[in-house]
C-alpha positions as CSV (number, residue, x, y, z in Angstrom):
1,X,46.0,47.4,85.9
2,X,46.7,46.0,82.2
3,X,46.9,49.5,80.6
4,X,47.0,47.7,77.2
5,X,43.6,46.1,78.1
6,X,42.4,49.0,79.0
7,X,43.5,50.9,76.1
8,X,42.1,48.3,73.5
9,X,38.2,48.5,75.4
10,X,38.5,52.7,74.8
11,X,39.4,52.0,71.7
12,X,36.8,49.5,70.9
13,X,34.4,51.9,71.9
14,X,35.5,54.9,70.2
15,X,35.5,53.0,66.9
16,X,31.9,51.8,68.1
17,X,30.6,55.2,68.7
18,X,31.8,56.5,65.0
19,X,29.7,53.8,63.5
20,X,26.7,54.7,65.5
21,X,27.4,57.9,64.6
22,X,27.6,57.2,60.7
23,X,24.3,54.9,61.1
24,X,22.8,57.9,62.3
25,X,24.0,60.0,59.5
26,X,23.1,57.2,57.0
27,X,19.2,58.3,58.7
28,X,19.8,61.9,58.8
29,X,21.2,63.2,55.4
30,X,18.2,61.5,53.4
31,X,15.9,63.0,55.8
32,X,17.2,66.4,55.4
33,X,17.7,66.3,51.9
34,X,13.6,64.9,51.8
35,X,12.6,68.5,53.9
36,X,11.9,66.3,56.9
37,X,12.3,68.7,60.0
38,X,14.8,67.1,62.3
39,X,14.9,68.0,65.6
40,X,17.6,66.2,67.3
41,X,21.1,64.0,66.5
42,X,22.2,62.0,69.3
43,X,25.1,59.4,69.6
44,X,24.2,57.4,72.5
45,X,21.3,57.5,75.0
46,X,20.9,58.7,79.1
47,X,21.9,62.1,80.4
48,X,23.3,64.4,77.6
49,X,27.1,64.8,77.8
50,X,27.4,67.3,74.7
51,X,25.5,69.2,72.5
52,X,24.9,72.2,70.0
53,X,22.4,73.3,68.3
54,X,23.0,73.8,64.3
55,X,19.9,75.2,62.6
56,X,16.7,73.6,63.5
57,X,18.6,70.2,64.7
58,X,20.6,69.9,68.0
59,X,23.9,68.1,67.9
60,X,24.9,65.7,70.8
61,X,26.3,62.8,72.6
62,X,24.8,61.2,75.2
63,X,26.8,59.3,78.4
64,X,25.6,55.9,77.2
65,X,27.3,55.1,74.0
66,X,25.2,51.8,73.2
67,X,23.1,53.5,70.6
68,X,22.0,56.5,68.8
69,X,18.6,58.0,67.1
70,X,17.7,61.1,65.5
71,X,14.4,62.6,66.5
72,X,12.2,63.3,62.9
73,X,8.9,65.1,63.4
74,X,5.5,63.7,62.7
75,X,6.8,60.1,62.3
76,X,3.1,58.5,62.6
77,X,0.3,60.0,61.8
78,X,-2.9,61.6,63.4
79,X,-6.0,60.0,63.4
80,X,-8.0,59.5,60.9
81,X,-10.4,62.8,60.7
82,X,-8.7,64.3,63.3
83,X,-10.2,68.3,63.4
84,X,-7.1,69.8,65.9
85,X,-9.4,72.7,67.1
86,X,-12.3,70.1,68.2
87,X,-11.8,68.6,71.4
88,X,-11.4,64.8,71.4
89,X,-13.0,62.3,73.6
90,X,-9.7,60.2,75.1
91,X,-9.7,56.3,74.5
92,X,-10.1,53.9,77.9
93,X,-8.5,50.5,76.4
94,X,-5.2,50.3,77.7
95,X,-3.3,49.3,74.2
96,X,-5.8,52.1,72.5
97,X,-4.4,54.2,74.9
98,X,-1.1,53.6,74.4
99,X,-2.1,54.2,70.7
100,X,-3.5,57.5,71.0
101,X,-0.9,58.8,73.5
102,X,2.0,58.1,70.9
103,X,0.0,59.9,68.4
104,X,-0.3,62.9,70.5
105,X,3.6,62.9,71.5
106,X,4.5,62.5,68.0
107,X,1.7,65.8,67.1
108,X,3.4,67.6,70.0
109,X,6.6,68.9,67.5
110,X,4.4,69.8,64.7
111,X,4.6,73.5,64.4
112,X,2.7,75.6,61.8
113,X,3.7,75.8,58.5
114,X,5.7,71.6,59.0
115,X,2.9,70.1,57.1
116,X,4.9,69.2,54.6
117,X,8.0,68.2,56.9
118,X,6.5,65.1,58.7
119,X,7.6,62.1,58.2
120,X,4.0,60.2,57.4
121,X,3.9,62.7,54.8
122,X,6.7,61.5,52.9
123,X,6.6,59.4,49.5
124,X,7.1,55.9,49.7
125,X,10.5,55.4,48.4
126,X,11.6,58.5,50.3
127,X,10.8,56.9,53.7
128,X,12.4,53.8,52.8
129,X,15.7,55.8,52.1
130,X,15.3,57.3,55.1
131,X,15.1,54.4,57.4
132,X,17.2,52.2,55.2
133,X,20.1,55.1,55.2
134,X,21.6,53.8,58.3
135,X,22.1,50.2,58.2
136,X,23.1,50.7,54.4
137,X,26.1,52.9,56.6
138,X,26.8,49.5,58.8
139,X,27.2,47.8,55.2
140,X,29.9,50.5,53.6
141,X,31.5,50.5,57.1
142,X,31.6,47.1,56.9
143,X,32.8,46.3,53.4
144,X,35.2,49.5,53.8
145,X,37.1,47.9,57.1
146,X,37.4,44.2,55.1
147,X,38.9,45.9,52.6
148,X,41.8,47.7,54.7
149,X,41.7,44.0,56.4
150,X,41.8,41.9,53.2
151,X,43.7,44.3,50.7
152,X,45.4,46.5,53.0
153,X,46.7,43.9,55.6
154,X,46.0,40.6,54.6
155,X,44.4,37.0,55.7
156,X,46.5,34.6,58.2
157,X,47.1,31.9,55.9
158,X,50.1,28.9,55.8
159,X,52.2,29.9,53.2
160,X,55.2,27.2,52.0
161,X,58.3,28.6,53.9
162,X,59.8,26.7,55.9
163,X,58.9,27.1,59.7
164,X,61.6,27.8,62.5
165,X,59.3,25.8,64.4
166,X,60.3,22.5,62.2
167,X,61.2,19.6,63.6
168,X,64.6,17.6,62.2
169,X,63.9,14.4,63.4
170,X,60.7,12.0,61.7
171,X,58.4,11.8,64.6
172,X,56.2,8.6,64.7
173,X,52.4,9.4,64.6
174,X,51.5,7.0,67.1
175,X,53.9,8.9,69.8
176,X,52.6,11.9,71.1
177,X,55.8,14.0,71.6
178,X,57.3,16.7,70.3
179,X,60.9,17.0,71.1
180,X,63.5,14.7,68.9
181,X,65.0,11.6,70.8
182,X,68.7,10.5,69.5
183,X,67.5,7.4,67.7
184,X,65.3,9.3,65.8
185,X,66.1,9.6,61.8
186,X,66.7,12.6,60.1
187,X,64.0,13.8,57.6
188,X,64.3,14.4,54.5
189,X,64.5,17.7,54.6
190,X,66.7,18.1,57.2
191,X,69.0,15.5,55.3
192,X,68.8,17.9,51.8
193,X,69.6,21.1,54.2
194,X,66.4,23.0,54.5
195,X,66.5,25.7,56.7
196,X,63.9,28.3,58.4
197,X,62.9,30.8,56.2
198,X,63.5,28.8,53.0
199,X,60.8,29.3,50.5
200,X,59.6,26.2,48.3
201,X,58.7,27.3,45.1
202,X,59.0,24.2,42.8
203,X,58.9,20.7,43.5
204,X,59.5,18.0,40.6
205,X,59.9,20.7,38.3
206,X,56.2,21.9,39.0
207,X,54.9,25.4,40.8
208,X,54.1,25.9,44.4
209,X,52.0,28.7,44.9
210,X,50.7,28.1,48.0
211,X,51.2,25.6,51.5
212,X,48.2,23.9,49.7
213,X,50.0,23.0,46.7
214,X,53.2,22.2,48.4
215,X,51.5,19.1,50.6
216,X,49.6,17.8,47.7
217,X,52.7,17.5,45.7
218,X,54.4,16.0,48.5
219,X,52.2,13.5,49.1
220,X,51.6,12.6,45.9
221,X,55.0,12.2,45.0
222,X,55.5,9.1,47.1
223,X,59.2,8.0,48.7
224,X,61.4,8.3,46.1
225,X,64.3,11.6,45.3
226,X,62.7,14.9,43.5
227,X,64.1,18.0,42.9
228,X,62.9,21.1,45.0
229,X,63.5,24.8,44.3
230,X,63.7,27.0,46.8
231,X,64.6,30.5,47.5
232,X,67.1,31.3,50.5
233,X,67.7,34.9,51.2
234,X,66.0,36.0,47.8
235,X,68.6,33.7,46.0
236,X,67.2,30.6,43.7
237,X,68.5,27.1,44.7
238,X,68.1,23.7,43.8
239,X,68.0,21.1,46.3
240,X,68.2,17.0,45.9
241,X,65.8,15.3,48.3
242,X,64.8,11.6,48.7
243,X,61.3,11.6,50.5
244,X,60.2,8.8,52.8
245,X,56.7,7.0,52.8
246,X,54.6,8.3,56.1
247,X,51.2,7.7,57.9
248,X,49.7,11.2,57.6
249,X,46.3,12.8,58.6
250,X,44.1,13.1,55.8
251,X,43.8,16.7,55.0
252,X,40.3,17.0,54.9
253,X,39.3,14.3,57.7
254,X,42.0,14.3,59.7
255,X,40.7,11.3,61.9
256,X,41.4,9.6,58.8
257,X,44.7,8.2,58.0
258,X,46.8,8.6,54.7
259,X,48.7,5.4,54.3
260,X,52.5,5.3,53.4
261,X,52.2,8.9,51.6
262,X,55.3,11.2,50.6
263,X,56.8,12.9,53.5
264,X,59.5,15.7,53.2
265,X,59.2,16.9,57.2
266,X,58.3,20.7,57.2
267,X,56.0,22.9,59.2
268,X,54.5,25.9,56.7
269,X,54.9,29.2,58.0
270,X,52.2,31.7,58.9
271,X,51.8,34.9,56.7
272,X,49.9,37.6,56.1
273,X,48.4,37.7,52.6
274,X,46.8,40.4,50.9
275,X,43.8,39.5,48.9
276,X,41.7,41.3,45.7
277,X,38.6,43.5,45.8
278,X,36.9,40.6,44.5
279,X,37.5,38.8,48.0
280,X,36.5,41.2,49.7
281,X,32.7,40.8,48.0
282,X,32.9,37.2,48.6
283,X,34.3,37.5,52.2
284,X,31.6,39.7,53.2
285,X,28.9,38.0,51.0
286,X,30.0,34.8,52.9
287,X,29.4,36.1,55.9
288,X,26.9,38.0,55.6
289,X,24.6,35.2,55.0
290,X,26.3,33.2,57.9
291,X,25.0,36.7,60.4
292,X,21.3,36.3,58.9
293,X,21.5,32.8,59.6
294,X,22.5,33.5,62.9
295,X,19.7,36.0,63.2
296,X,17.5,33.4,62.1
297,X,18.4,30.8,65.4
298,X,18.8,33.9,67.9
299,X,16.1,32.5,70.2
300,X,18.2,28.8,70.3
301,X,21.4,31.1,70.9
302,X,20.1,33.3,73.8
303,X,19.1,30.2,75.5
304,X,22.7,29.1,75.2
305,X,23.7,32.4,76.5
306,X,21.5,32.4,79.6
307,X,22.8,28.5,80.3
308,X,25.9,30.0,80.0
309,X,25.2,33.4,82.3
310,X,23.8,31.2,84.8
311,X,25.0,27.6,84.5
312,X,28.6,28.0,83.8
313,X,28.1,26.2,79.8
314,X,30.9,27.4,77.7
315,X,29.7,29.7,75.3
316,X,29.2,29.3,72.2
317,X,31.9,31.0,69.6
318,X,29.4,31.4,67.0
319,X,26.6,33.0,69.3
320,X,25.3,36.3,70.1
321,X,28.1,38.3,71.9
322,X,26.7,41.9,73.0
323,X,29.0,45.7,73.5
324,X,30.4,45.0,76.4
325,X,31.7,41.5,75.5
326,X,33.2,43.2,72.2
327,X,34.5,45.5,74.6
328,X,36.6,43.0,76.6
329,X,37.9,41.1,73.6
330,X,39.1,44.3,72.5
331,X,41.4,44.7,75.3
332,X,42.1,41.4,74.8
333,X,43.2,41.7,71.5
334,X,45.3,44.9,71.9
335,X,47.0,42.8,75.7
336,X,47.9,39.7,73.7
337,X,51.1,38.6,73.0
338,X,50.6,38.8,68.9
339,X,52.2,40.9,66.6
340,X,51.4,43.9,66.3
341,X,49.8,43.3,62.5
342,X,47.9,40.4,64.0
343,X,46.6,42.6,66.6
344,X,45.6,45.3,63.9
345,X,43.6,42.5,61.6
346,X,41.9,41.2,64.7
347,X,40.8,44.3,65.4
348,X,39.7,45.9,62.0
349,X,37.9,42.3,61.7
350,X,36.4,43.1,64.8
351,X,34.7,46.6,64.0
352,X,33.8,45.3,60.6
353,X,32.1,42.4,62.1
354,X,30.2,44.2,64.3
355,X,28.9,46.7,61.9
356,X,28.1,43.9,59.4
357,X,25.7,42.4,62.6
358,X,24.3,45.8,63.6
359,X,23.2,46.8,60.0
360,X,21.7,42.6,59.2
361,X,19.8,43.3,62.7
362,X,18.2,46.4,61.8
363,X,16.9,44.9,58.5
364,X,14.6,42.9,60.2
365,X,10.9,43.7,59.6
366,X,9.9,44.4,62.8
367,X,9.5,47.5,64.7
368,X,11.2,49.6,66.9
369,X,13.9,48.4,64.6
370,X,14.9,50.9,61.0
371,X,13.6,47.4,59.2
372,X,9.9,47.5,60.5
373,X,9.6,51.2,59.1
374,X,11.4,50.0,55.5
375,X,8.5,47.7,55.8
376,X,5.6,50.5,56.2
377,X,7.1,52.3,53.9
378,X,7.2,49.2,50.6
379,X,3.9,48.1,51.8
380,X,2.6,51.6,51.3
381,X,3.9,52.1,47.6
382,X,2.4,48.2,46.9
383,X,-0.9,49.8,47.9
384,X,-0.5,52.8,45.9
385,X,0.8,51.0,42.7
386,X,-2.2,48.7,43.3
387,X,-5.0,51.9,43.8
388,X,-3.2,52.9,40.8
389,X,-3.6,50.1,38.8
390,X,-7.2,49.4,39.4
391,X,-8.2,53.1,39.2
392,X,-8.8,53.6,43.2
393,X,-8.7,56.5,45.3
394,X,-5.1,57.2,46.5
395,X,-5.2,55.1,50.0
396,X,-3.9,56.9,53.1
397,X,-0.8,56.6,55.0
398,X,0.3,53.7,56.6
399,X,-0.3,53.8,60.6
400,X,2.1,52.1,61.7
401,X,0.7,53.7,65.1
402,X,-1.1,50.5,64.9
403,X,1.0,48.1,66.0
404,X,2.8,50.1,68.4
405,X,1.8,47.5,71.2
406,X,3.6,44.7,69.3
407,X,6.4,47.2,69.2
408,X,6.7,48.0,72.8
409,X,6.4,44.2,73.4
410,X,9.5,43.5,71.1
411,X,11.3,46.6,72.5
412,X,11.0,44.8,76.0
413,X,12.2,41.7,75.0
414,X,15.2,43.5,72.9
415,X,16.2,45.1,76.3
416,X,15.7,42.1,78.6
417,X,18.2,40.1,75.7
418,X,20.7,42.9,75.9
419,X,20.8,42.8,79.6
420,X,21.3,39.1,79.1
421,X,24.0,39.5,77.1
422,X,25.6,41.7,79.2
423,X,25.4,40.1,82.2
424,X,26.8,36.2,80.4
425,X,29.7,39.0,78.8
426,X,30.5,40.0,82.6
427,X,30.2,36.5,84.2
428,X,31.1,34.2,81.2
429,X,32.7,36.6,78.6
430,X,33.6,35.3,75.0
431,X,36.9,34.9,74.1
432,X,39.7,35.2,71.5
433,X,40.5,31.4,72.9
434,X,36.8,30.0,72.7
């Protein structure tokens, strides 16, 4: 057994469990601090593994740790006219039903004198924070977890020091080799006496800040001898070269060819570099609209995923990828042969990733999900502001009781995706190599 691999998916799962558990917290301290009477704090779902009871709110963790909820009372409301000490004739439509038995499980926990403690009770804005608590968690996990990847560790990016993987020999492009023959020339660089680990920092008496900067110069340039500073072993040094006029891929095409460009015959050298809070906002603004977009074509991606569960397709690196399959490239993350920084990015990139999709998900306006009750809870205040406005009675709550069959129905389709997803993550798992 590949202890590593094993020791990566525990550890995936640990971290995965702390964010469920903060998303419930995002859901549980507004509550409390509204007077909402909260019964129960789970991380997880099945079987209870753990809990303790603190107060009026039991404390727990379940054995499945692919979710969490806390249990508020009185989240939908009774009927309208309801008289409790009246019996009540009971509804024969099956979806009315349904309706009515929801209504009486969610009455059950209403004790005397927790009026004013249900949730339907609530103002507006209150049960918007509420609901909204814990995927604004996901979001400060999120942004907090690029940061310690962006400003803490860094970004994988080329930076202009010369590779160890450079060859000293000019290659022609039309021969697919790698390895230097003897009637191969020199480059340039190898001629001026460029070693590994030397770091370009000027070229023509202009700055090189980055690998970026380095190639355009280069090529720019043209054959012809230039001057190029470089540091080697911290010290400054000025080196003559005499570049040579190559057939290059096009840096932003590269089926495209550059003709006879300015060739010095280096290989850049892989870094980690740290980046500015400001990144971070863009990095995570970036892809944060990519995830909603993502969101947007989920049907087209879980019929990828099922060709890929069932026909063998590769799957898609940009699809849906569920716990389990996060799990796996986990291990495979902490089993690889990278350094041990690499490993550490991958893996912070990983969790804030992850939290980033869960909290975008739970946005969505659609019930069971914390997005269908922000929903309830705007369109309420719109119809307030608008009684209001044109001198109406206060209207009542908003039942979302009411569309509880359309919430059951999306519930069932949620759990037949995440089986999905689980089973393509089992058979056809996603990859740090796809």
């Amino acid at each position: 057994m590949n202890w590593l691999y094993l020791a990566g998916i525990i550890l995936f799962v640990l971290g995965l469990m702390f964010s469920i558990a903060l998303h419930e917290l995002g859901h549980l301290v507004p509550a409390k601090l509204f007077g909402v009477r909260v019964t129960q704090y789970m991380v997880g779902f099945g079987g209870t593994a753990w809990s303790r009871r603190r107060g009026e709110t039991e404390y727990g963790i379940k054995w499945i740790p692919f979710g969490g909820y806390i249990r508020m009372i009185g989240m939908l409301p009774p009927r309208p006219g309801d008289d409790p000490g009246k019996l009540r004739s009971t509804a024969t439509g099956p979806f009315q039903g349904l309706v009515e038995s929801a209504r009486d499980a969610a009455q059950e926990e209403v004790r005397p004198g927790d009026e004013d403690r249900v949730f339907y009770r609530k103002k507006w804005w209150q049960k918007v924070i509420i609901m909204s608590g814990g995927p604004a968690m996901n979001f400060v996990l999120a942004f907090v977890f690029f940061s310690i990847l962006l400003v803490g560790i860094g970004l994988p990016t080329w930076a202009p020091i010369v590779s160890p993987d450079t060859n000293t020999c000019v290659i022609p492009m039309s021969e697919q080799r790698t390895q230097c023959k003897a009637t191969d020339k020199p480059t340039p660089a190898a001629q001026a006496g460029l070693k590994p680990g030397d770091h370009m920092v000027s070229f023509g008496g202009q700055k090189i800040g980055s690998w970026t900067d380095a190639t355009r110069l280069i090529r720019s340039h043209g054959p012809g001898p230039v001057q190029l500073g470089i540091l080697r072993d911290g010290k400054p040094m000025t080196l003559n070269v005499t570049l040579i006029a190559q057939d290059r891929p096009n840096l932003q095409d590269p089926k495209k060819i550059d003709k006879n460009v300015g060739f010095l015959g280096v290989l850049p050298t892989e870094v980690m570099q740290q980046q500015s809070m400001g990144e971070v906002v863009g990095y995570m603004g970036a892809l944060t609209a990519r995830v909603a977009g993502s969101l947007l074509n989920l049907p087209e991606k879980m019929v990828g995923v099922w060709h890929a569960a069932f026909s063998g397709e590769a799957r898609d690196p940009e699809g849906p990828v569920g716990v389990v399959g996060a799990g796996r490239m986990g291990g495979e993350i902490l089993a690889s042969d990278l350094s041990n920084e690499k490993k550490i990015a991958i893996f912070v990139n990983l969790l804030a990733g992850f939290n980033l999709a869960i909290g975008t998900f739970n946005l969505i306006p659609l019930l069971p999900l914390d997005g269908g009750h922000v929903a309830g809870g705007l369109w309420e205040g719109l119809k307030r502001a608008f009684a209001r406005i044109m001198r109406r009675p206060e209207p009542a709550y908003v039942d979302i009781a009411k569309v509880l069959p359309l919430t059951y129905a999306l519930a069932i389709v949620m759990m037949i995706m995440a089986g999905l997803l689980v089973y393509a993550d089992l058979v056809n798992p996603l990859t740090l190599t796809n």
